[in-house]
VEXDREN-2710 file (C-alpha; in Angstrom, 1 decimal):
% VEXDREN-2710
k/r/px/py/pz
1/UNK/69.5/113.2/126.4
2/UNK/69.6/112.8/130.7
3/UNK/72.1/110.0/131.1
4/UNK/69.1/109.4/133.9
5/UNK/67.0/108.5/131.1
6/UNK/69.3/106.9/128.9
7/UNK/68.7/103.2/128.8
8/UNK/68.9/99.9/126.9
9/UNK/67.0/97.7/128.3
10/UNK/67.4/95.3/124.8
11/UNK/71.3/95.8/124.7
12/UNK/71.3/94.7/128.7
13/UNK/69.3/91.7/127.8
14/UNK/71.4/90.8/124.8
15/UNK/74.4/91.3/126.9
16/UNK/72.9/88.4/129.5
17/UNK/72.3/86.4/126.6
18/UNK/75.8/86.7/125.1
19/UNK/77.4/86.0/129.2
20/UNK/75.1/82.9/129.0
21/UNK/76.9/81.3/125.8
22/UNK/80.0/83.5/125.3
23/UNK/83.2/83.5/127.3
24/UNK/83.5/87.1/128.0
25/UNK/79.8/88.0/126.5
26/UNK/82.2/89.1/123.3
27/UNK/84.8/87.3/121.0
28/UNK/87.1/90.0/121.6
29/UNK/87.8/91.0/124.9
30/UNK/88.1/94.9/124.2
31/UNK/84.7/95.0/123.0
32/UNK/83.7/93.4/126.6
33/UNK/80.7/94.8/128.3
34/UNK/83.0/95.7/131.2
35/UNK/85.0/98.3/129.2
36/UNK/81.6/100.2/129.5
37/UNK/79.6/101.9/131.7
38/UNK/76.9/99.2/134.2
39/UNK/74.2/98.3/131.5
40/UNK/75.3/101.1/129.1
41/UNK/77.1/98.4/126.8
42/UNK/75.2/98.6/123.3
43/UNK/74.8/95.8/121.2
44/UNK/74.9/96.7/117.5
45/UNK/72.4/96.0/115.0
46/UNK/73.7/97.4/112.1
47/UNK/76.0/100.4/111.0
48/UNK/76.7/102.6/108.0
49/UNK/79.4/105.1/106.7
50/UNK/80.2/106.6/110.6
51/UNK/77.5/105.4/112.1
52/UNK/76.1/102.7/114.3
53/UNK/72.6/102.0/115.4
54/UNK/71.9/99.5/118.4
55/UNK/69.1/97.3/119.2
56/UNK/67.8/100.1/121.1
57/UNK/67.2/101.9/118.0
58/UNK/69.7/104.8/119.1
59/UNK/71.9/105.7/116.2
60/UNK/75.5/106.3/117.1
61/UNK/78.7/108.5/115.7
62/UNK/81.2/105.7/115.8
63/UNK/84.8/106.2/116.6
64/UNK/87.4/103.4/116.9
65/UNK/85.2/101.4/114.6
66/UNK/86.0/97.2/114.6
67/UNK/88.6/98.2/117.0
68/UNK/90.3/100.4/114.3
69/UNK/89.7/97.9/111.2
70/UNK/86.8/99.9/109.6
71/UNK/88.9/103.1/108.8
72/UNK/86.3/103.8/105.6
73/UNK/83.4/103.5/107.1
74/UNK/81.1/100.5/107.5
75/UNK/79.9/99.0/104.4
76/UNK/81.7/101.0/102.1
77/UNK/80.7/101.1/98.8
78/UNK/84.1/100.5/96.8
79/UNK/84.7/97.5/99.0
80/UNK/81.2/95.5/99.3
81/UNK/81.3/95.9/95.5
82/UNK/84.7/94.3/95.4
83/UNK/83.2/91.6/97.6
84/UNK/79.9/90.8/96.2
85/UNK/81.7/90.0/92.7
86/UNK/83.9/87.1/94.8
87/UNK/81.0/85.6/96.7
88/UNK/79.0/83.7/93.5
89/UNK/82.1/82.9/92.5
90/UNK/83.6/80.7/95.2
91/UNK/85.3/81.5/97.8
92/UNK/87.6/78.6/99.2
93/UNK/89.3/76.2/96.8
94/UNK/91.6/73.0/96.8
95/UNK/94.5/75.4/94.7
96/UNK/95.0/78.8/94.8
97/UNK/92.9/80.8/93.2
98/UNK/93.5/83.6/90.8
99/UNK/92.7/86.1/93.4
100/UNK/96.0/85.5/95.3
101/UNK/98.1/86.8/92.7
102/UNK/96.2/90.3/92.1
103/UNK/96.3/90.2/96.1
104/UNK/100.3/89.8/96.3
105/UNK/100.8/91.8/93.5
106/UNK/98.3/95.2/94.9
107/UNK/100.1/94.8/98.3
108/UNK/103.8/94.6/97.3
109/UNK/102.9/97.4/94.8
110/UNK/101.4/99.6/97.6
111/UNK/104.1/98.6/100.4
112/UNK/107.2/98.5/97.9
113/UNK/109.9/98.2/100.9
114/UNK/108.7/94.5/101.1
115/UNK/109.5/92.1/98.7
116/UNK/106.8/88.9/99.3
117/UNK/104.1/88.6/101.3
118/UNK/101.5/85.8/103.1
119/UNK/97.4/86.8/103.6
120/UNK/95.9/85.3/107.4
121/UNK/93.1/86.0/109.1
122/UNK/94.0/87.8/112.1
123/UNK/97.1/90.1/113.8
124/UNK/98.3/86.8/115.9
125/UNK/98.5/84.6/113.1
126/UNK/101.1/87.1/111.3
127/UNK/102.9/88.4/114.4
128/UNK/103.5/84.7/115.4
129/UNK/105.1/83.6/111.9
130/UNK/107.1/86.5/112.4
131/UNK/108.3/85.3/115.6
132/UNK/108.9/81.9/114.2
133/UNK/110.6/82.3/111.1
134/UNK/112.9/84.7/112.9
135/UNK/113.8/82.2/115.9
136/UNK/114.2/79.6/112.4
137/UNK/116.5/82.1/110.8
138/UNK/118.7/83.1/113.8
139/UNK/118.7/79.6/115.7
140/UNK/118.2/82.2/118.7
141/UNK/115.0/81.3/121.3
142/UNK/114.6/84.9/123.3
143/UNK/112.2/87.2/121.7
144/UNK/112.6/91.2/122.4
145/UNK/109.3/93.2/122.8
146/UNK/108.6/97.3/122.9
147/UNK/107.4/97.4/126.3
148/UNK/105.5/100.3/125.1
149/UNK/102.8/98.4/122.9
150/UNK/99.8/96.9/125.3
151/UNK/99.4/94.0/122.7
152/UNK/101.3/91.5/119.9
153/UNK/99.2/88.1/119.6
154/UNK/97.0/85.8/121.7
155/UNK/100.2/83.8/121.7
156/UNK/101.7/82.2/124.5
157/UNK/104.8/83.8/123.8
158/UNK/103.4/87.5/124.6
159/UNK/100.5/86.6/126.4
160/UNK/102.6/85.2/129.3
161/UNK/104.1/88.6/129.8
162/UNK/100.5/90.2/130.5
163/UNK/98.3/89.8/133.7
164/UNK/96.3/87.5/132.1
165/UNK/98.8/84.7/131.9
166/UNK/97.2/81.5/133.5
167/UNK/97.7/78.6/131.5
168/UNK/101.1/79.8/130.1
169/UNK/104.3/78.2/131.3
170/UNK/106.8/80.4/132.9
171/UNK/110.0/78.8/130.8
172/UNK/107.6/80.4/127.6
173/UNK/107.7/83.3/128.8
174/UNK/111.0/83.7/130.5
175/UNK/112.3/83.4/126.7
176/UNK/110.2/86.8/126.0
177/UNK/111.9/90.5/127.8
178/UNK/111.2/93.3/127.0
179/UNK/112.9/96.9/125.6
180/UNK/111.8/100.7/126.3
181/UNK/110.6/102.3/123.1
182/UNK/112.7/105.3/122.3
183/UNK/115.7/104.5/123.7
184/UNK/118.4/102.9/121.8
185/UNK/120.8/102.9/124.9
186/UNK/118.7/100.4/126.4
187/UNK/117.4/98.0/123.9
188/UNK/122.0/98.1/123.3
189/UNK/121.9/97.0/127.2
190/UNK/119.3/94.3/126.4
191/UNK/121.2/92.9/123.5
192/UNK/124.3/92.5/125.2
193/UNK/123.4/90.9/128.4
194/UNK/121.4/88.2/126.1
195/UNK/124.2/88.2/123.5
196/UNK/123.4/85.8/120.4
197/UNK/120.1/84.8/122.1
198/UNK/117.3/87.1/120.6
199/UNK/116.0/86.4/117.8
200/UNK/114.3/89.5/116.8
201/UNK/113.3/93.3/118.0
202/UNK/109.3/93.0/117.6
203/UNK/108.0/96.5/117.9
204/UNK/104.9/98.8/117.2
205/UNK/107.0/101.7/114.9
206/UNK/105.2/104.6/116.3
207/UNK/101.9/104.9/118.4
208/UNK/100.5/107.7/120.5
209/UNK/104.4/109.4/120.2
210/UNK/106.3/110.3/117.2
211/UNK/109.4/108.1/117.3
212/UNK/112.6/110.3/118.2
213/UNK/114.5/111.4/115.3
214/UNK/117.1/108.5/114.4
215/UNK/115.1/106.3/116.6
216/UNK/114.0/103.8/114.2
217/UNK/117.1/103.8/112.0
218/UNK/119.2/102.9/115.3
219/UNK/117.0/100.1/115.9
220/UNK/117.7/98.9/112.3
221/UNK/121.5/99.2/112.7
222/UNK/120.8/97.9/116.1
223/UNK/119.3/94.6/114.8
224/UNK/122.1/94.5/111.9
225/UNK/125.3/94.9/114.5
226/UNK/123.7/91.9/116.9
227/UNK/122.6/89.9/114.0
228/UNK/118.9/90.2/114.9
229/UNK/115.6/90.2/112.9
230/UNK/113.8/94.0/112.7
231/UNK/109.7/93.1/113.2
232/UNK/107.5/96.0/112.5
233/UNK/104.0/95.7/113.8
234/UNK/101.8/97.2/111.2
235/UNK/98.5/96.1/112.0
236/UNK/97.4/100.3/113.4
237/UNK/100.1/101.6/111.5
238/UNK/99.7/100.2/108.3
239/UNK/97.3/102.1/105.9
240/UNK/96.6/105.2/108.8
241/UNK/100.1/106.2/108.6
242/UNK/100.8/106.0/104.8
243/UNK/99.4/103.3/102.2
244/UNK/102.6/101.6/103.0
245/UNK/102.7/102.1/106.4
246/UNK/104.9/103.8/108.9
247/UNK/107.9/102.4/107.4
248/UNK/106.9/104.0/104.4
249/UNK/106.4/107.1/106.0
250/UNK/109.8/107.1/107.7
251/UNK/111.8/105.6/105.6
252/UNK/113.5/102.5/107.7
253/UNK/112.6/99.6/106.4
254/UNK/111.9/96.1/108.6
255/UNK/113.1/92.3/107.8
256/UNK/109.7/91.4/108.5
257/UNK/106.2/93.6/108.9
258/UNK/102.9/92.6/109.9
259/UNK/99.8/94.3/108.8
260/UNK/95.8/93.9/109.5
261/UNK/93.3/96.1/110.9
262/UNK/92.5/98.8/108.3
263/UNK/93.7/96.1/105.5
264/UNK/90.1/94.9/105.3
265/UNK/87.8/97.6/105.8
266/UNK/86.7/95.1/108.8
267/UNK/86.9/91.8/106.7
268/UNK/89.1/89.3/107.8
269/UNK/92.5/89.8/106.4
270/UNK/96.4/90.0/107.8
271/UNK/99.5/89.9/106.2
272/UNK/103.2/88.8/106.9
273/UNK/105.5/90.8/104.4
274/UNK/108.7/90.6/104.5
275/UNK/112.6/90.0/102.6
276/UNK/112.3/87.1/100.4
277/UNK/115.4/85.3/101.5
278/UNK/113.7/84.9/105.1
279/UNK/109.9/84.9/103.7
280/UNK/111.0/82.2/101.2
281/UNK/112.3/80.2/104.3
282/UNK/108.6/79.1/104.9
283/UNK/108.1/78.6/100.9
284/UNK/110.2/75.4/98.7
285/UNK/112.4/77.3/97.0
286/UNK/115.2/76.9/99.4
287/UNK/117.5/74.3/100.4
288/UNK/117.6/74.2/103.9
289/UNK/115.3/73.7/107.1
290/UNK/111.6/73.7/106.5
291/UNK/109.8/76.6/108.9
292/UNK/106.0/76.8/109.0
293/UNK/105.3/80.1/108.2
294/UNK/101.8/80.2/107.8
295/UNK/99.1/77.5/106.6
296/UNK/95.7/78.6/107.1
297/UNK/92.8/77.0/105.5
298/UNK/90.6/80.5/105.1
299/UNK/93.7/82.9/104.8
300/UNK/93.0/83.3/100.8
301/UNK/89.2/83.6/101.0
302/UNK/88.3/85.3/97.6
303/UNK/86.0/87.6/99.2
304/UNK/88.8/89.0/102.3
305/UNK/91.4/89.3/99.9
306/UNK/89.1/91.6/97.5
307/UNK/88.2/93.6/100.3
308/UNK/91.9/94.2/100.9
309/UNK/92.6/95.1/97.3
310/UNK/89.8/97.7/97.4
311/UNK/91.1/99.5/100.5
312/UNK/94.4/99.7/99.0
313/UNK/93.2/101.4/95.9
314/UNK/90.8/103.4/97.9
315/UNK/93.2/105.0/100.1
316/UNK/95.7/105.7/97.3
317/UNK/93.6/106.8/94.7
318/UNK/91.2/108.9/97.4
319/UNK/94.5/110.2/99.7
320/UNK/92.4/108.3/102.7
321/UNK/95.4/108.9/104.7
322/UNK/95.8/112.7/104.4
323/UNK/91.4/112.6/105.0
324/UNK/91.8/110.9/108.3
325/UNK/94.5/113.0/109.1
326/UNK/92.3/116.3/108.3
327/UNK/89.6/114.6/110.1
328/UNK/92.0/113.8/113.7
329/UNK/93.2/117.2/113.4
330/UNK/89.6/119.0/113.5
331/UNK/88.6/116.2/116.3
332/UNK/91.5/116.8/118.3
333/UNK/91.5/120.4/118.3
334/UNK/87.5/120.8/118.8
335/UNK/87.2/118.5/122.0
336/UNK/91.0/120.3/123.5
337/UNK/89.1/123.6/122.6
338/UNK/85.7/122.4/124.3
339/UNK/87.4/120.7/127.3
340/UNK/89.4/124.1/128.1
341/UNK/86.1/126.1/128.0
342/UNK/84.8/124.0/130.6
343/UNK/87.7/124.1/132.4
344/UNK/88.7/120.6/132.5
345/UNK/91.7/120.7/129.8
346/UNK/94.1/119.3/132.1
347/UNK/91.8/116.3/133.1
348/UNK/90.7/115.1/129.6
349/UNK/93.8/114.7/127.5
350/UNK/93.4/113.8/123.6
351/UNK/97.0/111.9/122.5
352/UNK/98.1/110.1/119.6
353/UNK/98.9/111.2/115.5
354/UNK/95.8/112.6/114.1
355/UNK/94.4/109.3/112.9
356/UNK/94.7/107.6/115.6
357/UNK/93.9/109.3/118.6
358/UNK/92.9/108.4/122.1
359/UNK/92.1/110.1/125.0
360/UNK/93.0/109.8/128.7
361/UNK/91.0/110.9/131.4
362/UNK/92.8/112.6/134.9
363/UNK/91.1/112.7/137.9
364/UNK/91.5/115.6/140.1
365/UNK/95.5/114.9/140.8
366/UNK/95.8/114.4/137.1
367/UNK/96.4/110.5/137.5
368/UNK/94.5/108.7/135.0
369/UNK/91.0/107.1/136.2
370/UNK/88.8/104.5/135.2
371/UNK/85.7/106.2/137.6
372/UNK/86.5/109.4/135.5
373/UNK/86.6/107.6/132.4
374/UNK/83.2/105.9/133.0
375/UNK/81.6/109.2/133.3
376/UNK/83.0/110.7/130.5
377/UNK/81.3/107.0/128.3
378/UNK/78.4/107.9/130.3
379/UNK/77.6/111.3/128.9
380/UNK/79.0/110.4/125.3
381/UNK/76.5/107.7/125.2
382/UNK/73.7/109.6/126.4
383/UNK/74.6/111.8/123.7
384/UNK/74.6/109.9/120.6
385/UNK/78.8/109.6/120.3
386/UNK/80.2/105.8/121.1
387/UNK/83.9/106.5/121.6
388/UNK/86.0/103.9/123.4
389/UNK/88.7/106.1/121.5
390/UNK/88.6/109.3/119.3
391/UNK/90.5/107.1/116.1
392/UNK/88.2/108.6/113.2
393/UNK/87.2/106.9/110.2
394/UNK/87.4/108.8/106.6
395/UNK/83.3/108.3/106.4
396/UNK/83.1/110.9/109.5
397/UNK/81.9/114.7/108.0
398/UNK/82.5/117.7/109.5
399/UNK/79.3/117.8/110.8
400/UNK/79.8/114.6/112.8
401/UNK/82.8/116.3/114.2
402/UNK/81.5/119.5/115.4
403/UNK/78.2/117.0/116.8
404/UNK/81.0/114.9/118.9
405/UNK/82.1/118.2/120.4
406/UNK/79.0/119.4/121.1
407/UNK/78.4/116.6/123.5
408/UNK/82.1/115.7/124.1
409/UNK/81.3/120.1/125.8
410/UNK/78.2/118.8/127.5
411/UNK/80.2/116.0/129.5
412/UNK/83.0/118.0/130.0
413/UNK/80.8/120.3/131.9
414/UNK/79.5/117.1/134.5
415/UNK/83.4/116.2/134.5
416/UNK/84.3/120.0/136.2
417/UNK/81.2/119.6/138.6
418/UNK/82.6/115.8/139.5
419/UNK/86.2/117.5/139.9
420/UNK/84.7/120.4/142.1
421/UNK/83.3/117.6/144.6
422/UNK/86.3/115.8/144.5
423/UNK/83.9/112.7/143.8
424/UNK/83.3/111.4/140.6
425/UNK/80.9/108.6/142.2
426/UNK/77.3/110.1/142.4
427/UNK/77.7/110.5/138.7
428/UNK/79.7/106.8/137.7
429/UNK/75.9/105.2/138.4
430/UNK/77.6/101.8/138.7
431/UNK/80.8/100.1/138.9
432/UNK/83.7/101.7/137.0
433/UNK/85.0/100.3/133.5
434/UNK/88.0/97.8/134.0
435/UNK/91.3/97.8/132.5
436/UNK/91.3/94.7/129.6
437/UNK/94.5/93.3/131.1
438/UNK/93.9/92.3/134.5
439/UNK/94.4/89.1/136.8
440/UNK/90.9/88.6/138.4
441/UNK/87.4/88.7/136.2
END
């Protein structure tokens, strides 16, 4: 389709509609209408497997789905079953229910390097316990964060480090700094000048890089030699990696991990895991200090917690981690190969382990641009393919893959004529997309 005829006029309306009631016009802000193209932000009405349709009625190969939580494909069929039994049956109660055993008991059985666990809702609820039971433990305030990850928690305590810090005293965040990822000299430097005041390392294990070789086993001995708790972010790691995560992959194992996103299939589910002697910490079986891990009043809903023990049987008993993988790899290579042919392979640049890949767009001094980018939406839109990212889901087929480079060909092709001019504006149609960090609306 002519991105010149490509419109939704029903999505555009929707979107005023959402402005009018919603901060944002979304309850996340990644899935803003600003990190799209001017009125080319769809608004879904339902999806299936890969696939999305909008209230357009254009039907959509979906990558990145619920911001990487719906890694098997929407309304799978292994997980709404597991669901539907749960949902006549109750799904809040006064005691645990039953359901939070078989829940403990799948996860520590499928990530074996942890020893208990605690079921939330969300990433922050989890990365913030962390935070909190390892300030409790350690008596230390300062908290040490991987400059390298974009996000931890809606918390004050890393949300004051960000742009979008009104409303966040600076004596919060003065207690959070923050170390290079990849090098261990550094994060030693960091340590020592705040001797005996940080309280943990909190760090994504591995993202769009492969950690260097000893890397994360120096931050463990690291952590040990300064008397500091090791947090591993799970929540894109955990599941796309291995079933048990990237420490499970590589074999360094965390005080404390945090995992969500692909835990659910897109139902609402997080987890703290961790040692027992800190995790009991927030439990009774101890005799010191009380901490409040975590008490949330929907964290063991039946129905979430079946979802999660779906997914984990899914992925082990399907090898959903080696499909995604297979998946990345064909992706990855088709859109490098399509983007050379139309001689734009230095401009559009596809990053990240093969299931969980993103892509950068270069403008013609190879600096990254958001004008670029929002021509590149443009033409994936037009063409059927809604990408804020390329991270696949396992419910992709290979004809969905060779279809996304077909038209991911067809807008590299507009991208060389944009480059020729020097100009990407006469084919932007609007104001560019917008970073999801920033100071000013």
């Amino acid at each position: 389709m002519d991105t010149e005829e490509f419109t939704l006029p029903r999505s555009r309306m929707a979107n005023e509609r959402l402005h009018a009631m919603i901060p944002g016009g979304a309850h996340t802000y990644a899935k803003g209408d600003d990190q799209y193209p001017e009125n080319l932000a769809p608004v879904i009405s339902h999806g299936r497997g890969a696939h999305v349709w909008d209230i357009d009625d254009n039907r959509y190969i979906e990558y990145g789905s619920g911001l990487r939580s719906v890694s098997l494909g929407h309304a799978h069929p292994r997980v709404i079953e597991a669901v539907r039994r749960e949902l006549d049956r109750g799904s809040n109660f006064v005691r645990p229910s039953i359901v939070e055993v078989e829940a403990a008991e799948r996860f520590l059985a499928t990530v074996p390097t942890a020893e208990m666990v605690k079921f939330a809702k969300n990433g922050s609820d989890v990365t913030t316990a962390a935070v909190r039971l390892a300030r409790a433990i350690t008596g230390r305030p300062r908290v040490a964060v991987c400059g390298a990850h974009p996000f931890f928690s809606v918390d004050d305590w890393f949300i004051g480090t960000t742009p979008m810090s009104a409303g966040i005293p600076a004596t919060t965040t003065e207690l959070t700094v923050a170390f290079p990822y990849g090098d261990l000299a550094a994060t030693e430097e960091l340590l020592t000048r705040f001797q005996d005041e940080v309280a943990c390392l909190i760090l994504e294990p591995a993202s769009h890089t492969e950690p260097p070789p000893g890397y994360l086993a120096g931050l463990r001995t690291l952590a040990d030699r300064h008397g500091c708790v090791l947090i591993f972010d799970e929540m894109i790691t955990g599941l796309r990696w291995s079933e048990a995560g990237a420490q499970g992959l590589y074999g360094v194992v965390p005080d404390l991990s945090t995992f969500g996103k692909a835990l659910g299939n897109g139902f609402a589910v997080s987890a703290l895991a961790g040692r027992r002697d800190l995790m009991e910490r927030g439990g009774l079986r101890h005799s010191g200090d009380r901490v409040f891990l975590l008490s949330t009043t929907h964290g063991a809903e039946t129905h979430s917690l079946a979802a999660a023990m779906a997914v984990q049987t899914t992925y082990v008993e399907e090898g959903i981690t080696a499909r995604l993988h297979a998946l990345g790899e064909r992706l990855a290579a088709g859109v490098r190969d399509a983007a050379a042919s139309m001689g734009v392979g230095d401009h559009i640049a596809v990053r990240g382990r093969a299931s969980n890949l993103v892509f950068a767009t270069l403008d013609e001094n190879r600096q990254p641009s958001q004008q670029y980018r929002t021509l590149f939406l443009r033409h994936l839109l037009a063409g059927g393919v809604l990408a804020p990212s390329f991270v696949v889901s396992s419910a992709l087929s290979d004809a969905d893959i060779d279809r996304t480079v077909d038209v991911v060909a067809q807008a590299c092709a507009v991208y060389r004529k944009a480059l020729d001019a020097a100009d990407p504006t006469p084919w932007v149609a609007g104001r560019p997309v917008k970073p999801v960090f920033r100071r000013l609306a």
